[in-house]
N, C-alpha and C positions, 0 to 999 in steps of 0.2 A: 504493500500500500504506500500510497506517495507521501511524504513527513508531509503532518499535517500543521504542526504547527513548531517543525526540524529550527526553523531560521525565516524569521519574516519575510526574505524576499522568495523563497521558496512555496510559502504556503501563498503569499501574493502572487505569483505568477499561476502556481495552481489554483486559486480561487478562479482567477480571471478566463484562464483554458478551459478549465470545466462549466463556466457558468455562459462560456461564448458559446461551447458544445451544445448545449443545454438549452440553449434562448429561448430557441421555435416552440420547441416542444413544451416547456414553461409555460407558455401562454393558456395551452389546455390546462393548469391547475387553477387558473385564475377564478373561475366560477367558485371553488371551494374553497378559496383564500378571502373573498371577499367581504364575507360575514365579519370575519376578524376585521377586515380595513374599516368597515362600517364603525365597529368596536371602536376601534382608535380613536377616529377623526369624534365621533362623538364624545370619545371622552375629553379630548384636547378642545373641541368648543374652536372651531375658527371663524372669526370674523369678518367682515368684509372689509377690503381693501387690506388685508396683511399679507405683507411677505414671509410665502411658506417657504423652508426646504425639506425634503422627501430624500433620507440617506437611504442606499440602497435602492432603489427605485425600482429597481427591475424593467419590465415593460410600461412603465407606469403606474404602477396604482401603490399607494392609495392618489399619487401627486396630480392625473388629473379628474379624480373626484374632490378633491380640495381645491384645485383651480374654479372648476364651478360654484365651489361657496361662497371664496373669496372676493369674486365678480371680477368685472373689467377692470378696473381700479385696485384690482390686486394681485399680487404674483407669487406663483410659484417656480423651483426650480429642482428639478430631481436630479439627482447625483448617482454616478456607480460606475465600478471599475471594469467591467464587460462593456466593450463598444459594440457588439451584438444585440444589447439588452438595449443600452441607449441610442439603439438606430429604430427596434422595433419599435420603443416608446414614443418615440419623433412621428414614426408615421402612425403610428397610433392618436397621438394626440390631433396630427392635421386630418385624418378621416372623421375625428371627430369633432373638427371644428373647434378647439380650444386653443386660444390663440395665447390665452396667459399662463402657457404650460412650457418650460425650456426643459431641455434635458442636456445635462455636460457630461463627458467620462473624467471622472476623478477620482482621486484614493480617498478617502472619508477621513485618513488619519494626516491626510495634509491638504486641507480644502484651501480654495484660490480663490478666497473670499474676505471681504476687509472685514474687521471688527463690529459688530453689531449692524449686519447686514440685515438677519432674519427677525420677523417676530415671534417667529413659529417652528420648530420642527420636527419632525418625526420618520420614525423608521419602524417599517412591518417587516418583521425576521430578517432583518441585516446585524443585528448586534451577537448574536451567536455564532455569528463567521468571518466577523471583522480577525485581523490579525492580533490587533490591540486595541477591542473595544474601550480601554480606560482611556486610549490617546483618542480615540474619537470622539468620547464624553466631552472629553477637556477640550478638543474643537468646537464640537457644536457650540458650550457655552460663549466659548470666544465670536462663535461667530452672529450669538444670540443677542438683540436689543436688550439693554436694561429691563427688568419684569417679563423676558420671553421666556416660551414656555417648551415643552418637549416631552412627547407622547411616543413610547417606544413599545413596543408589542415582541415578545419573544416565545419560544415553546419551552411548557410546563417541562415537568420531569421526568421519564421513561414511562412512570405507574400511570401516569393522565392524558399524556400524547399516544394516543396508545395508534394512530395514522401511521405516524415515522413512527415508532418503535416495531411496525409490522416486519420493517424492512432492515431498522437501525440493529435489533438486538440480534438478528441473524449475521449482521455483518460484524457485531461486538462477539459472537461465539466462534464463527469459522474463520474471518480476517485477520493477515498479520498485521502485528503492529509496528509501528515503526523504528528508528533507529532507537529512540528512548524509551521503548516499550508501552507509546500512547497512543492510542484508539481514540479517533473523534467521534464525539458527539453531537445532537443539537441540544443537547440539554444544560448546556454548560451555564449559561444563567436562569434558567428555569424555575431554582429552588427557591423556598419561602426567604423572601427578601433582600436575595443576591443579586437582581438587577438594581431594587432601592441603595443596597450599598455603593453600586457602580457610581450612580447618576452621585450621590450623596460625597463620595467621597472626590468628584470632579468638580465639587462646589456647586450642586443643586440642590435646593431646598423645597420645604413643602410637597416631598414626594407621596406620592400615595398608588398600592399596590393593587387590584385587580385581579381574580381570574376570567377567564370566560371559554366555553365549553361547545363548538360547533359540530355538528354531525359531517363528516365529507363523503361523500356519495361517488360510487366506479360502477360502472357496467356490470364488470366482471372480474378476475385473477387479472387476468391479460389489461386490462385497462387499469388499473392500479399501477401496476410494473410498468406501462407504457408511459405514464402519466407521470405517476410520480418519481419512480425511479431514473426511465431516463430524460427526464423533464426536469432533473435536476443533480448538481455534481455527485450526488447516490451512484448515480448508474457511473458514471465514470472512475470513481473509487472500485465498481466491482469488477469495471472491465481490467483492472490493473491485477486483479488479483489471477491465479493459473484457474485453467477452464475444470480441472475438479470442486475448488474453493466456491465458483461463480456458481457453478449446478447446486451447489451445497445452501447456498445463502438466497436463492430462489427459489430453490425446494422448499426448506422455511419457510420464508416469507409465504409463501401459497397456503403451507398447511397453519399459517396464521391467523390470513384470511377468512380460514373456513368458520369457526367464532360468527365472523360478523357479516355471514351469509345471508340477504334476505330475499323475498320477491323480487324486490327494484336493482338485487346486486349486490355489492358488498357496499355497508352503513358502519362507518367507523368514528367513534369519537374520536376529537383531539382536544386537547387545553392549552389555551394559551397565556402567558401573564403580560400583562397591558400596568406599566408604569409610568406613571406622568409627574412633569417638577416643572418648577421656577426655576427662571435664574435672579 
């Protein structure tokens, strides 16, 4: 498996290869991501005429469902280290007619932004993959207005995401680990109050913690693994591994699925924790 987190520029170049891999196919999760973005933007409350930013952005979202809030008279701009993500998100946003929606490719832990540029920002599941989300904390606030605020969404922890852990704990049983004998996660800030300490100890205040708990819906085995796996750098960590380990960790994963088999296809919870502060 590729060091995930061996040496910053290592896991940065693999973040970006896997997540260019990945783009297209991404887009088909969007339907079951979106409840959570819903989640977010409601809890961060955004106004009209503020400037949002949107770390991680991916194709967009939640950045040009916040465009729409904030109106004409307001901006947002989404961010992210895949130039795949922020091309689809571009034409995304112009089929959609949102004209106060930018998208830049940048590293989140050295943004090209003067000092209290934003009044707003937020990221849905990008802080569990940042290199060094503490460096990225300590951007956003820098890049945050005096009293700005910042709404960050992460996945709960193995027992409650139980979506990715269909796929995540097959890869934590048969995959090797890397040179340090460490196995990535999505769960790395998940736990009760470990993203409030992130944001907290970056100098945000008045945080406050959230779960929230969406059902995500597949076809089928094959639509899960189409979808989720190779719709995101999942699937490219398992094609690294030799084609006995890959059979091994798919195997699983299917006979995981079987649980949350229903008429409509496989109905799988996941939790996510949604943390919001001041600066």
């Amino acid at each position: 498996m590729t060091p995930w987190k061996y040496t910053d520029d290592s896991y940065r170049d693999y973040t970006r290869t896997a997540w260019n891999e990945s783009a297209r196919k991404y887009t088909k999760l969007l339907r079951n991501l979106e409840p959570y973005g819903f989640d977010l933007i409601a809890r961060v409350d955004p106004k009209v005429r503020e400037r949002c930013l949107d770390i991680a952005t991916g194709p967009g979202e939640p950045a040009m469902s916040l465009a729409r809030m904030v109106g004409l008279d307001g901006k947002v701009t989404g961010i992210d280290l895949s130039e795949h993500m922020v091309e689809l998100a571009a034409e995304a946003a112009k089929v959609r007619r949102i004209p106060n929606a930018e998208f830049r490719v940048m590293d989140a832990e050295k943004m090209d932004f003067p000092d209290e540029t934003f009044d707003l920002a937020v990221s849905r599941f990008g802080f569990q993959i940042f290199t060094n989300p503490e460096t990225v904390a300590q951007e956003t606030l820098r890049v945050l207005a005096p009293k700005g605020r910042i709404g960050v969404a992460v996945w709960s922890t193995a027992e409650k995401a139980s979506a990715i852990h269909a796929v995540v704990g097959p890869m934590l049983e048969f995959a090797e680990p890397d040179e340090t004998g460490y196995l990535p996660t999505p769960y790395e800030l998940g736990g009760p109050g470990e993203m409030v300490k992130l944001l907290e100890d970056a100098g945000f205040h008045e945080t406050k913690e959230v779960r929230k708990t969406h059902t995500m819906v597949f076809k089928d085995d094959d639509d899960y693994i189409d979808v989720f796996v190779e719709g995101t750098p999942l699937g490219h960590s398992i094609r690294e591994e030799d084609p006995p380990v890959q059979k091994k960790i798919l195997s699983r994963t299917r006979e995981n699925l079987r649980r949350w088999r229903t008429r409509k296809g496989i109905e799988i919870p996941c939790e996510c924790v949604i943390v919001t502060a001041h600066k």
